[in-house]
PANUMI-308254 format. One record per residue (C-alpha): x, z, y; residue in three letters. Coordinates in pm, 1 decimal. Layout:
! PANUMI-308254
+----------+----------+----------+-----+
|        x |        z |        y | res |
+----------+----------+----------+-----+
|        X |        Z |        Y | ALA |
...
+----------+----------+----------+-----+
***
This chain:
! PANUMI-308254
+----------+----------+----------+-----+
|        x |        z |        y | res |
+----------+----------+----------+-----+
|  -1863.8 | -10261.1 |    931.4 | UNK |
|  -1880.1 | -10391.3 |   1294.4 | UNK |
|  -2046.1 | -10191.5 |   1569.0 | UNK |
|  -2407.8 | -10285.4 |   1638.7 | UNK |
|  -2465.2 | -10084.8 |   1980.6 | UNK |
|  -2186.7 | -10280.5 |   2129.9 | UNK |
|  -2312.7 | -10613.8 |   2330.5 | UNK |
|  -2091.2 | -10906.3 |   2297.6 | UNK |
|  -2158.2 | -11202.4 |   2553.9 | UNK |
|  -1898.1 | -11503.0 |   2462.4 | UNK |
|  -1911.3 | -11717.8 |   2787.0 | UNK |
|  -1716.5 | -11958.5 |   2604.5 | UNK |
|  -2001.8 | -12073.0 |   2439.9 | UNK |
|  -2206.7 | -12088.9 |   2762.9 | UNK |
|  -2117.3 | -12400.3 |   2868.9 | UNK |
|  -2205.9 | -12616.1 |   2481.5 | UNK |
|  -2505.5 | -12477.0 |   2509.9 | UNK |
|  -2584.9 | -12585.6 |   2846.8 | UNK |
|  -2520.5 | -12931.7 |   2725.7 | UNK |
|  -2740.3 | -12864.1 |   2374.3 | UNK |
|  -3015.8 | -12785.7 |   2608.0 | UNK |
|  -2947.6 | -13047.2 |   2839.4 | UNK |
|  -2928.4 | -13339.0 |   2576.2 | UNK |
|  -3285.2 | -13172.0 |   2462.9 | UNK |
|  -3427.3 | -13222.8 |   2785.1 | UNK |
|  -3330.0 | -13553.9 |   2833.7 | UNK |
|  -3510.8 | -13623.0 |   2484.1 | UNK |
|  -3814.8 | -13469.9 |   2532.0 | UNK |
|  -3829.5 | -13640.1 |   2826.3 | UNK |
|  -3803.7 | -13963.2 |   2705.4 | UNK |
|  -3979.6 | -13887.2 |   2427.9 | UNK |
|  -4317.5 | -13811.2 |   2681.7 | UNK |
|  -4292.6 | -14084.9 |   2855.0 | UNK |
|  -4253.4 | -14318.1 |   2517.9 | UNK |
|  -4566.1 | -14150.2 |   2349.9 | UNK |
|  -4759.4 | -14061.1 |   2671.1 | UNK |
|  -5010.9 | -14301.4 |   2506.6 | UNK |
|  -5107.3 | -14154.9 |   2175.0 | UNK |
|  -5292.0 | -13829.6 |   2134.1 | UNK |
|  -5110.5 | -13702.7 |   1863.2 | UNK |
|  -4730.1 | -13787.0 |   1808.1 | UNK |
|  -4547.5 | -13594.5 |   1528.9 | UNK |
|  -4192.3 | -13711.4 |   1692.2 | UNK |
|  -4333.7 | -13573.3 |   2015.3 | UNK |
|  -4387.2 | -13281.0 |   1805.1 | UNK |
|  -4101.9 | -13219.5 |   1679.1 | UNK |
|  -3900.9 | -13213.0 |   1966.8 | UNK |
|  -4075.8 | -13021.3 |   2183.8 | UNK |
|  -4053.7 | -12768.7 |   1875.4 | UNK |
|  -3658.6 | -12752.6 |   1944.6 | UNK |
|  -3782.3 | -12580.7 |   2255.8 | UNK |
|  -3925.8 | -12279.4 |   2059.1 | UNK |
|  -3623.8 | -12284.0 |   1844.2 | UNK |
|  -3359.2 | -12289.6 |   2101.2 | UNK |
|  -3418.5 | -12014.3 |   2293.0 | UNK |
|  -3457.1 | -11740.3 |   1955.4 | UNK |
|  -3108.1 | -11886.7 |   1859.7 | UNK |
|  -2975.5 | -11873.5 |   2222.3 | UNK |
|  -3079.5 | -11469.6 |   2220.2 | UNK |
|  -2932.4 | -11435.1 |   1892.4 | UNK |
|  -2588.4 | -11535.2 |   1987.5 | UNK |
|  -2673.9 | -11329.5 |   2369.5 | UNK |
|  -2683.7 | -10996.8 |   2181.0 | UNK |
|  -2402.2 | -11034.3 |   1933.4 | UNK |
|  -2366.9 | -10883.5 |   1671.0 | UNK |
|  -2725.6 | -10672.0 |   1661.7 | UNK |
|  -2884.3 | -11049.4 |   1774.3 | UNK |
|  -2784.0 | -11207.3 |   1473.0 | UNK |
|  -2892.1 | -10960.2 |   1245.6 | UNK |
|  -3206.7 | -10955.7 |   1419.8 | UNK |
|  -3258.5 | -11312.5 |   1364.8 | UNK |
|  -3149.3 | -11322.4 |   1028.6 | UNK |
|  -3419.3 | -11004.9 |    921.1 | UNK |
|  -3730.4 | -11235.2 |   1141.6 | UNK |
|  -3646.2 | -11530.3 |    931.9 | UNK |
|  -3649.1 | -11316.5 |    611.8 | UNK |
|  -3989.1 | -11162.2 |    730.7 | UNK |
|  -4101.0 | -11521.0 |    821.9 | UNK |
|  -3997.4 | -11643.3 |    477.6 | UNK |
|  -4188.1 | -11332.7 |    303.2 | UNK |
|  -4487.0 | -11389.9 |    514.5 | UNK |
|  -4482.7 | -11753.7 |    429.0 | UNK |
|  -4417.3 | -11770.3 |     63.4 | UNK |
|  -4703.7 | -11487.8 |    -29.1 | UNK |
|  -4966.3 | -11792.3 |     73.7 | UNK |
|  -4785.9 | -11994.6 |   -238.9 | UNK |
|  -4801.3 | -11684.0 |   -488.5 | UNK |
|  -5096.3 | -11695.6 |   -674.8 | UNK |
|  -5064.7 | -11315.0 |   -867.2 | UNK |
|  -5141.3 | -10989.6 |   -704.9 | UNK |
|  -5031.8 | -10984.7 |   -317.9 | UNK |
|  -4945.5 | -10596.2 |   -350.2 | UNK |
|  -4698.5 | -10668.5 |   -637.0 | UNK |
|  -4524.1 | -10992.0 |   -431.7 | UNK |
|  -4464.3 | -10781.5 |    -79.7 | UNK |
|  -4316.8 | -10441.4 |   -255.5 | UNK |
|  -4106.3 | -10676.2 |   -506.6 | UNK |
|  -4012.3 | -10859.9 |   -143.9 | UNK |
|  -3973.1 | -10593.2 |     88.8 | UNK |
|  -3755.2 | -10376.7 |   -121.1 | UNK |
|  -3536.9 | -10730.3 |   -199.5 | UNK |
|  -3572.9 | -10736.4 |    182.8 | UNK |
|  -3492.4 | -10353.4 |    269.1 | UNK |
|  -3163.9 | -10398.6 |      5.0 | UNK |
|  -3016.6 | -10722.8 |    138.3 | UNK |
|  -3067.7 | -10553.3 |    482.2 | UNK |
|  -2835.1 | -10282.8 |    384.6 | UNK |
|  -2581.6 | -10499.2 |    161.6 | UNK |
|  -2540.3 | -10733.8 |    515.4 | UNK |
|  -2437.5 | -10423.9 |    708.8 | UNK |
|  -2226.5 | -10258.2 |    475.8 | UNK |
|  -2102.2 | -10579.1 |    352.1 | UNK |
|  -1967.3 | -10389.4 |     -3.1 | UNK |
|  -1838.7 | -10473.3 |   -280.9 | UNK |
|  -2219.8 | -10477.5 |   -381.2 | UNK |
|  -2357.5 | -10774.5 |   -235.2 | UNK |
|  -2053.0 | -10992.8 |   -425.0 | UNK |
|  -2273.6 | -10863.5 |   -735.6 | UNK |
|  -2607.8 | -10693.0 |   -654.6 | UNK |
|  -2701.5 | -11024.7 |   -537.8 | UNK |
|  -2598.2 | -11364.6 |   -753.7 | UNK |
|  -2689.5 | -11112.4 |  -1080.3 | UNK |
|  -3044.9 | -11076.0 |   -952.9 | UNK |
|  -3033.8 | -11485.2 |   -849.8 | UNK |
|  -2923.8 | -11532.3 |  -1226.8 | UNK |
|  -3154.4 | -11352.0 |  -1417.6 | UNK |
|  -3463.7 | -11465.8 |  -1141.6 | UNK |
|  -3335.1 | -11797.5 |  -1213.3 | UNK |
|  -3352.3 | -11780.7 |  -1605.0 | UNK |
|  -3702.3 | -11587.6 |  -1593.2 | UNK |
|  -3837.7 | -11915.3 |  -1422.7 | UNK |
|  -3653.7 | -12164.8 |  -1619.1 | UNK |
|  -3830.1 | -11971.8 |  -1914.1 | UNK |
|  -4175.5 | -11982.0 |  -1815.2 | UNK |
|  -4160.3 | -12261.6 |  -1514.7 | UNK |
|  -4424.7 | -12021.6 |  -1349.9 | UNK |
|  -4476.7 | -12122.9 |   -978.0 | UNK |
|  -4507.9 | -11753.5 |   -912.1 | UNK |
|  -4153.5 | -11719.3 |  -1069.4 | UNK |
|  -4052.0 | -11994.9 |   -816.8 | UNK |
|  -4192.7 | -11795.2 |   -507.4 | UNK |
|  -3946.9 | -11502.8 |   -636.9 | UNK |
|  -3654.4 | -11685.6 |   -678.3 | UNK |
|  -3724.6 | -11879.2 |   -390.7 | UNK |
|  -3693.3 | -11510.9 |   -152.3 | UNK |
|  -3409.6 | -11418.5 |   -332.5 | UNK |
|  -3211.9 | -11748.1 |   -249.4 | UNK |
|  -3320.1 | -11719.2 |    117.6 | UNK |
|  -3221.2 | -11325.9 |    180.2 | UNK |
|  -2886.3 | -11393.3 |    -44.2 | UNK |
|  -2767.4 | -11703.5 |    172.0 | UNK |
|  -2872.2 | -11607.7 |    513.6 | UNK |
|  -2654.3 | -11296.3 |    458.1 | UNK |
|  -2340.1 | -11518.8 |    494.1 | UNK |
|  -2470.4 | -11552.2 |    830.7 | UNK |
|  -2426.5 | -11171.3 |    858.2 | UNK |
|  -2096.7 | -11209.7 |    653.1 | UNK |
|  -1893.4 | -11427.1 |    869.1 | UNK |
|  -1909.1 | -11120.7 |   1161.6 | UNK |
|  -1741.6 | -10913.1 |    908.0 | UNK |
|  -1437.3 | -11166.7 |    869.7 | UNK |
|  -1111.7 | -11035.3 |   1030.3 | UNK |
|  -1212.9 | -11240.8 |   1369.6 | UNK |
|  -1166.9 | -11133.4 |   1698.8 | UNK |
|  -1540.7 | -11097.3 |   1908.5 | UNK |
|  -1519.8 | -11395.1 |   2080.9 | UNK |
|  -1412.3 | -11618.2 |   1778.3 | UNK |
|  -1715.3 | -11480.8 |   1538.7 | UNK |
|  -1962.1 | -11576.7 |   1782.6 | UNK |
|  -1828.1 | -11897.9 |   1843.2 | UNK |
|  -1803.5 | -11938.6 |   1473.7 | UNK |
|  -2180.6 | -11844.4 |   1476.7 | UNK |
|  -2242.6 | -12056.2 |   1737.3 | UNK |
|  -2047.1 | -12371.5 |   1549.8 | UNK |
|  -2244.0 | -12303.5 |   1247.0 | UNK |
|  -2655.3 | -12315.7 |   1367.7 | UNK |
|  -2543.5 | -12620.2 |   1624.1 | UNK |
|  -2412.5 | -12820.2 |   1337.8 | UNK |
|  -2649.4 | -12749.2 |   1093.1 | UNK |
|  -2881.1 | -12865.8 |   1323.6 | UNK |
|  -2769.3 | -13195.6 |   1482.9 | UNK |
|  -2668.2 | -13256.3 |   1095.4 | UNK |
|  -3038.4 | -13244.3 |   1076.2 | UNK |
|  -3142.8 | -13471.6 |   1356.1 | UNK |
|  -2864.1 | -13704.0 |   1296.2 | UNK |
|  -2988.7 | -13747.6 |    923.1 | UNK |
|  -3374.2 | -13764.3 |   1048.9 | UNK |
|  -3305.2 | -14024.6 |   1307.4 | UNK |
|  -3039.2 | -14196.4 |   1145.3 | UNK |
|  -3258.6 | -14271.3 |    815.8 | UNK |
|  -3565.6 | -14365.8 |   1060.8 | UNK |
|  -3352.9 | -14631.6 |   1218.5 | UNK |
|  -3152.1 | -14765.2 |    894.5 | UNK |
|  -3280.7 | -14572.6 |    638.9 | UNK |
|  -3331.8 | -14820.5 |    302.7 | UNK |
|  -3150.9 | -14708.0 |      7.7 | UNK |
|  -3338.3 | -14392.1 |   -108.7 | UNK |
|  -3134.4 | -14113.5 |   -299.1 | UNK |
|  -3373.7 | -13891.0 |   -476.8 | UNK |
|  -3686.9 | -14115.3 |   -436.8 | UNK |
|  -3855.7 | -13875.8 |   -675.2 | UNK |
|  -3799.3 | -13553.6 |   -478.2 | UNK |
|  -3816.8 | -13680.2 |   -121.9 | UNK |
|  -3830.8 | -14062.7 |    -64.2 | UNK |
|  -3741.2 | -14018.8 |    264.9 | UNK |
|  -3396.2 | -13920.8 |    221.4 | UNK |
|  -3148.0 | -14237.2 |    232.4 | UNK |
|  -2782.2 | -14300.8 |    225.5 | UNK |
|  -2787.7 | -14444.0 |    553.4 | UNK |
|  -2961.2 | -14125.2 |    650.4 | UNK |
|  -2679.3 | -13907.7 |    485.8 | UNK |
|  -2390.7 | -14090.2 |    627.7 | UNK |
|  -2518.9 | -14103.8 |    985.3 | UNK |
|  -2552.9 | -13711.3 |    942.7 | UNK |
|  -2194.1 | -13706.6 |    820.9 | UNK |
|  -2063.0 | -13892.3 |   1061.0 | UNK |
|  -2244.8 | -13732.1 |   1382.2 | UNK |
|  -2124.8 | -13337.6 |   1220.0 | UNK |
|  -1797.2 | -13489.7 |   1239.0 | UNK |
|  -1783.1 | -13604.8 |   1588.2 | UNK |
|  -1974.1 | -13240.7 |   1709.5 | UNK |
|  -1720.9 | -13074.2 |   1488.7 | UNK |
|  -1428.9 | -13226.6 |   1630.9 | UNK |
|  -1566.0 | -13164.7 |   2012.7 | UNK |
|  -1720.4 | -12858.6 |   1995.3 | UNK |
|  -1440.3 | -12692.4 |   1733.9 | UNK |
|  -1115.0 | -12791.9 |   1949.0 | UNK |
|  -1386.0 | -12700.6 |   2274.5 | UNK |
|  -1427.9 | -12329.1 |   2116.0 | UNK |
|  -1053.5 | -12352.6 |   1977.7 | UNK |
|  -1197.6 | -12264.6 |   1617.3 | UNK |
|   -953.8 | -12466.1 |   1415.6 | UNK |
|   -707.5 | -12796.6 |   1408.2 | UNK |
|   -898.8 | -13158.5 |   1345.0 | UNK |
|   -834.8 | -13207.9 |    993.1 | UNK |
|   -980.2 | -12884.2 |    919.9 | UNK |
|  -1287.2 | -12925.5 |   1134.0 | UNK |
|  -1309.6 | -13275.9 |   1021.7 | UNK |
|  -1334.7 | -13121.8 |    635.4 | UNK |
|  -1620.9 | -12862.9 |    743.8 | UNK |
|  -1817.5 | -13147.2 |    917.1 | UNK |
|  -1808.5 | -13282.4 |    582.0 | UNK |
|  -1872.7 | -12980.7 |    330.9 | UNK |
|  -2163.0 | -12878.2 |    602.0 | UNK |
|  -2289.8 | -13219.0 |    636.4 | UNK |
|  -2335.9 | -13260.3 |    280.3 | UNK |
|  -2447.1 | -12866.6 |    218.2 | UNK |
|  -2724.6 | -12921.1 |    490.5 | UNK |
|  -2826.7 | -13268.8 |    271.9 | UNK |
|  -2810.4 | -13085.4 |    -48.5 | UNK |
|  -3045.5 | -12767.8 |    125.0 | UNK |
|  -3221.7 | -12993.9 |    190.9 | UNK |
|  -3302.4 | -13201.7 |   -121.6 | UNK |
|  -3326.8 | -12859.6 |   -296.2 | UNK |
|  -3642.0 | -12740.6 |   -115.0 | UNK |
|  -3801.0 | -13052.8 |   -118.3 | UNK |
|  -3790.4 | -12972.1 |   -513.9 | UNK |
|  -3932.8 | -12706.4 |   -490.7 | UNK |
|  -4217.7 | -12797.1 |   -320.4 | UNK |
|  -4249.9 | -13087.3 |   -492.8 | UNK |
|  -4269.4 | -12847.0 |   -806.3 | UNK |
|  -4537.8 | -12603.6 |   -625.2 | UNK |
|  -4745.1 | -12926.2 |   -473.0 | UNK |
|  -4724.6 | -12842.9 |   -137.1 | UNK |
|  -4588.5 | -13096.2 |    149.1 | UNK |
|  -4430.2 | -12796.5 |    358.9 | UNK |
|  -4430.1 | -12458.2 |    350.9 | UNK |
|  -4643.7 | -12374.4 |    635.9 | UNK |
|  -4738.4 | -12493.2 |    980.5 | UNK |
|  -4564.1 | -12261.9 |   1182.7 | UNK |
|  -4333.0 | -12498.4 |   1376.2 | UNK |
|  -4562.7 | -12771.1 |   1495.4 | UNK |
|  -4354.3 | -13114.9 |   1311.0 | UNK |
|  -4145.9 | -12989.4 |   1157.2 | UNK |
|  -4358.8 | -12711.7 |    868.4 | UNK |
|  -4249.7 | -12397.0 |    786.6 | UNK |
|  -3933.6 | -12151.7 |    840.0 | UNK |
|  -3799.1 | -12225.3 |    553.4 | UNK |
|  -3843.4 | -12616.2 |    611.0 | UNK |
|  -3663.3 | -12536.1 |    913.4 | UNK |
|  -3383.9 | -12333.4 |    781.3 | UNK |
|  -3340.6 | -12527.8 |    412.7 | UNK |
|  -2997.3 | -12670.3 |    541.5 | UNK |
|  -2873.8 | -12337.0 |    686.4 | UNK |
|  -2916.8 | -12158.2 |    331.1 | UNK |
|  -2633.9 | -12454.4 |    204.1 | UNK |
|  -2408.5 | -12431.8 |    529.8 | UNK |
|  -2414.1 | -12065.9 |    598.2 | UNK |
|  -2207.6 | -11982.5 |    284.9 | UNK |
|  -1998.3 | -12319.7 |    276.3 | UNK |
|  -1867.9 | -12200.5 |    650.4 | UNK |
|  -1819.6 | -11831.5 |    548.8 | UNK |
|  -1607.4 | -11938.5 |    181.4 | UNK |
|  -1407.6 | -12210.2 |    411.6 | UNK |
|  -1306.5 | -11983.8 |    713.5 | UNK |
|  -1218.2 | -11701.9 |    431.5 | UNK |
|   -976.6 | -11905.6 |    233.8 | UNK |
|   -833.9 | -12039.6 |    494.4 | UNK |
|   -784.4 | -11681.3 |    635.3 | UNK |
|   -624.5 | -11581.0 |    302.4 | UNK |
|   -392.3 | -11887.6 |    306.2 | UNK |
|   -617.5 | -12097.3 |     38.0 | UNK |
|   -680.4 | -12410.5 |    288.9 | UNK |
|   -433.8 | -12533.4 |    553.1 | UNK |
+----------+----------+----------+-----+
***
């Protein structure tokens, strides 16, 4: 279990983020000035949205390891909070079936047993059945908390690996900037080339041009910001730009399901542009385990 009233700072992460923030400026800049003309600019929105996000994250990683946690337990709140507007039975049943999911993942992250290996993908599986058996939207809601509290725990997870203070924040650090310039490379990308659609049935918006502009953007942050942090070697980074890449794709595409399923076009309006929380964190759900699995077996000797 690792210490949460110690304070870890990682300065070797100070100077990416200066450069994050910095390339964000720049945007939103330009972005003003390009849409100073229309009242309402969902682009405009969604950038100046990043500055909301940013600075949560940035705190986060500032008060490592408690931050983290912290962050991890106001996106499961956020989730909770959001998904009970979608669940159409009795609101006292959803938030005590969610909050003690909540108040047990909560302890499985910090103890990090043997229990969370089980407790966990065993209460995913049988969710998971009970909704393919009645396809009840409600069911959906459920399974939908579960999935969220059981995959943001990997975020939690990768600060119990065998890594030394500085290297699990960077790690942390590594894994929320590439999920999301994955994100904005795939966005932008399939607004500037986008015509091939992939799932035009689940989310028409989402093109191969889009995917391969995210995969190759990941891999160029990878390489510069892994051999940066010293995380890893460049075939190795170059093979999580691509697992994470097309993890953050395949979050993605899976929440778009299911909201094409409850009839809703996002989850909420919380972050102006860009929906709800869990529009905003669909990618890290995919990436946050796909990082923790890779840096494990390649800790045990299972990947060179």
């Amino acid at each position: 279990m690792f210490d949460l009233t110690s304070l870890h700072i990682g300065y070797s992460i100070v100077y990416p983020m200066l450069i994050l923030y910095s390339i964000l400026g720049i945007s939103s800049a330009v972005i003003a000035i390009k849409t100073r003309a229309l009242t309402v600019s969902q682009l405009r929105q969604q950038v100046f949205a990043w500055w909301r996000i940013f600075p949560i994250v940035t705190l986060s990683l500032f008060f490592y390891p408690l931050g983290p946690l912290l962050l991890m337990l106001f996106i499961c709140g956020l989730s909770m909070r959001e998904l009970a507007t979608h669940f159409s039975g009795a609101q006292h049943i959803f938030w005590l079936a969610c909050g003690l999911v909540l108040v047990c993942a909560v302890f499985l992250w910090i103890d990090h047993s043997a229990h969370f290996v089980v407790f966990f993908p065993c209460l995913l599986i049988l969710q998971l059945l009970f909704f393919m058996r009645r396809r009840d939207p409600n069911q959906l809601v459920l399974l939908l908390f579960l999935f969220c509290c059981y995959c943001v725990g990997f975020v939690i997870n990768l600060m119990h690996l065998p890594l030394s203070d500085d290297t699990g924040l960077a790690w942390l650090f590594y894994l929320f900037a590439l999920t999301a310039l994955n994100d904005i490379a795939q966005f932008v990308s399939g607004k500037l080339f986008g015509c091939h659609a992939i799932a035009s049935r689940i989310s028409p918006n989402k093109t191969w041009e889009g995917l391969i502009g995210g995969v190759l953007i990941s891999m160029l942050v990878s390489v510069l910001l892994g051999r940066y942090l010293n995380l890893a070697d460049i075939p190795f980074l170059l093979l999580l730009a691509l697992l994470l890449s097309l993890g953050g794709f395949a979050g993605d595409l899976l929440f778009s399901a299911a909201k094409r399923f409850l009839g809703i076009k996002d989850f909420s309006q919380l972050i102006p542009g860009h929906g709800g929380i869990l529009d905003r964190i669909d990618s890290l759900t995919i990436t946050a385990p796909l990082l923790y699995l890779a840096i494990y077996f390649s800790l045990n000797g299972f990947l060179l």
